[in-house]
C-alpha positions, 0 to 999 in steps of 0.5 A: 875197392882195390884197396880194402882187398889188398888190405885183407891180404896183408893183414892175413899175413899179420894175422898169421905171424901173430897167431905162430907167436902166440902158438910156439912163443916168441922164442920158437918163433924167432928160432924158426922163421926165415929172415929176408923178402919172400913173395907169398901167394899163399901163407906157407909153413914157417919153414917152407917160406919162398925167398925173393921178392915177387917178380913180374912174370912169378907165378906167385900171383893173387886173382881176387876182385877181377885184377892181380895182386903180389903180395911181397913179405920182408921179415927182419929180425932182432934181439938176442933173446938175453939183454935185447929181447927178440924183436920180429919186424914184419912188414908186407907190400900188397901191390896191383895194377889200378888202370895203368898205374902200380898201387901198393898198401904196407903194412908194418908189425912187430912182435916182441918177445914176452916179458 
């Protein structure tokens, strides 16, 4: 049960940073967003993505299905946009506690620049 709700909330983040692509281009995108580990409890704008990791104790908590969630963010990014094409690695760490142990699902996507 957990599990299919963490999965949601990583793939909302995908779907986020798919939809940015497709609307500013993978060039804009690259340009913008902020490299690093950021904690999301919502999905910011690009610019006003939180840094660090969540932290036991943050505040950046998800309640959802009668537990918490945390849901961590990496954003590596790649290419230079001339002979390497911009390559954005999204990777997103959904994390709750099941009972008395951590669960996590990761969630791994990269978006490429367009040929």
């Amino acid at each position: 049960r957990y599990r299919h709700v963490a999965s949601g909330l990583g793939q909302d983040v995908i779907e986020y940073f798919r939809t940015q692509r497709n609307e500013l281009g993978s060039i804009s995108l690259h340009n913008t967003l902020p490299g690093g580990t950021h904690c999301y409890s919502t999905i910011p704008a690009l610019e006003a993505s939180p840094s660090g990791a969540c932290e036991d104790g943050d505040t950046e908590k998800i309640i959802l299905a009668g537990t918490e969630f945390k849901r961590d963010v990496v954003i590596e990014k790649g290419g230079d946009g001339n002979l390497q094409p911009y390559v954005i690695t999204i990777t997103v760490t959904v994390s709750w506690v099941d009972g008395e142990q951590t669960r996590n699902i990761e969630l791994v996507q990269q978006l490429k620049q367009a040929d």
